[in-house]
DRENGUMAR-36623 format. One record per residue (C-alpha): residue number from 1; x, y, z. Coordinates in nm, 3 decimals, padded with zeros to 5 digits. Layout:
// DRENGUMAR-36623
(rec NUM,(X,Y,Z)),
...
This chain:
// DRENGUMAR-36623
(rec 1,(00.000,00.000,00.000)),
(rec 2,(00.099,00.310,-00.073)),
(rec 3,(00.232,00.596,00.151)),
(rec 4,(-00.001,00.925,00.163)),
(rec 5,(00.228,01.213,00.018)),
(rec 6,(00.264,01.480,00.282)),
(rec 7,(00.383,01.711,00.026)),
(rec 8,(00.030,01.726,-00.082)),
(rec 9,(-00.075,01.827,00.236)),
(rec 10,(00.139,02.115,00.286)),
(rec 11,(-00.026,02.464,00.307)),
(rec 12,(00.279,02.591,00.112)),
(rec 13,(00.248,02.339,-00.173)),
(rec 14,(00.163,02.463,-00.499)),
(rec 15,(00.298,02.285,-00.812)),
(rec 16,(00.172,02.522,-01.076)),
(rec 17,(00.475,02.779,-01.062)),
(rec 18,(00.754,02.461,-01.090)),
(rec 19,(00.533,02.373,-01.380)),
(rec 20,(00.503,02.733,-01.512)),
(rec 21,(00.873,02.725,-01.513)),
(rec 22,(00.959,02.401,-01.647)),
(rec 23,(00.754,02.521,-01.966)),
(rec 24,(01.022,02.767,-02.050)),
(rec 25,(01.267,02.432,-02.109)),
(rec 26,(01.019,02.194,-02.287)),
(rec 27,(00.966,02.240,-02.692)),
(rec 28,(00.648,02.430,-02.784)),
(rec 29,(00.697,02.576,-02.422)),
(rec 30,(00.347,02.457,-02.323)),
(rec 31,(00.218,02.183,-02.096)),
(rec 32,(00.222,01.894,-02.406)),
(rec 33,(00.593,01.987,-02.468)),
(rec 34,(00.654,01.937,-02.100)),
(rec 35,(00.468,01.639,-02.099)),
(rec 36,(00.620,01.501,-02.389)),
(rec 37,(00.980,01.606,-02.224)),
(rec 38,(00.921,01.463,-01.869)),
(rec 39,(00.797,01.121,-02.045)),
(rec 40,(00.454,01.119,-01.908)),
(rec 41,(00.087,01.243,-02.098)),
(rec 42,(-00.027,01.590,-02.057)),
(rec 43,(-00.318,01.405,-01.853)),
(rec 44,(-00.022,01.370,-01.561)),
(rec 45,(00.087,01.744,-01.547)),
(rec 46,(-00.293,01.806,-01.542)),
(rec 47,(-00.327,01.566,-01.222)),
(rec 48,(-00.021,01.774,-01.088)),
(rec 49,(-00.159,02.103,-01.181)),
(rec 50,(-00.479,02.034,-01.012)),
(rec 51,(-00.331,01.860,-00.711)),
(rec 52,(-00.481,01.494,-00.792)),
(rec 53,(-00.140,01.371,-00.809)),
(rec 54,(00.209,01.403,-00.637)),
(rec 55,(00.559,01.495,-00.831)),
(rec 56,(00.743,01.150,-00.773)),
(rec 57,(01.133,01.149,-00.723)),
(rec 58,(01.194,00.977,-01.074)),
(rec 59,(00.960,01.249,-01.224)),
(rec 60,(01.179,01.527,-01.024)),
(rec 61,(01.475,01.402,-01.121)),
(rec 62,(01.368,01.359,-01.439)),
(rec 63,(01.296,01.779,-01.387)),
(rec 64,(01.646,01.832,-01.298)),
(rec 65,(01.801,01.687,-01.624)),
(rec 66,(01.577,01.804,-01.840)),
(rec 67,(01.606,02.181,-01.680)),
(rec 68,(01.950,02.194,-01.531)),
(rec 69,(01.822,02.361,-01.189)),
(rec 70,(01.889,02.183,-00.854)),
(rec 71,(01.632,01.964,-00.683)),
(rec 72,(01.610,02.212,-00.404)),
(rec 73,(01.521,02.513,-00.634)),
(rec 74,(01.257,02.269,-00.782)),
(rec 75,(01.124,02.145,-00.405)),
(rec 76,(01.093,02.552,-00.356)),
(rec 77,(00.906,02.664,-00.669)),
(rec 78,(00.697,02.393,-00.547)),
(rec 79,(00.648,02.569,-00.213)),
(rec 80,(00.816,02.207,-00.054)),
(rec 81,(01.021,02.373,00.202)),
(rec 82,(01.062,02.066,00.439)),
(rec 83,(01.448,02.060,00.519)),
(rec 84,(01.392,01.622,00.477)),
(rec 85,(01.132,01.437,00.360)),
């Protein structure tokens, strides 16, 4: 069974400006060229956009090669502040 993410639950959390930024990186610079970049259909970054689904560590590191920016700038423009998790 699966764990509940608590990232989810954080006040803070908001995945729409890490998303808003990764856009600048993918082709077409919209949500189907990030899709398309991460790996994953546009129906995913929707789930993640509307908080229905959690950013999972393959699909953040995933963010990190295809962007260049460090996990923990990532975990911010996420609003994921925890110092561990």
């Amino acid at each position: 069974m699966a764990r509940p993410n608590r990232v989810l639950k954080l006040d803070s959390y908001d995945p729409n400006p890490l998303l808003d930024r990764l856009k600048s990186f993918a082709p077409g610079q919209n949500d189907i060229g990030l899709a398309s970049a991460l790996g994953v259909t546009k129906s995913i970054i929707s789930k993640i956009r509307n908080k229905h689904a959690d950013i999972s560590a393959e699909m953040l590191l995933n963010m990190h090669e295809m962007s260049g920016l460090s996990i923990r700038e990532l975990r911010n423009l996420m609003g994921d502040t925890r110092r561990f998790f």
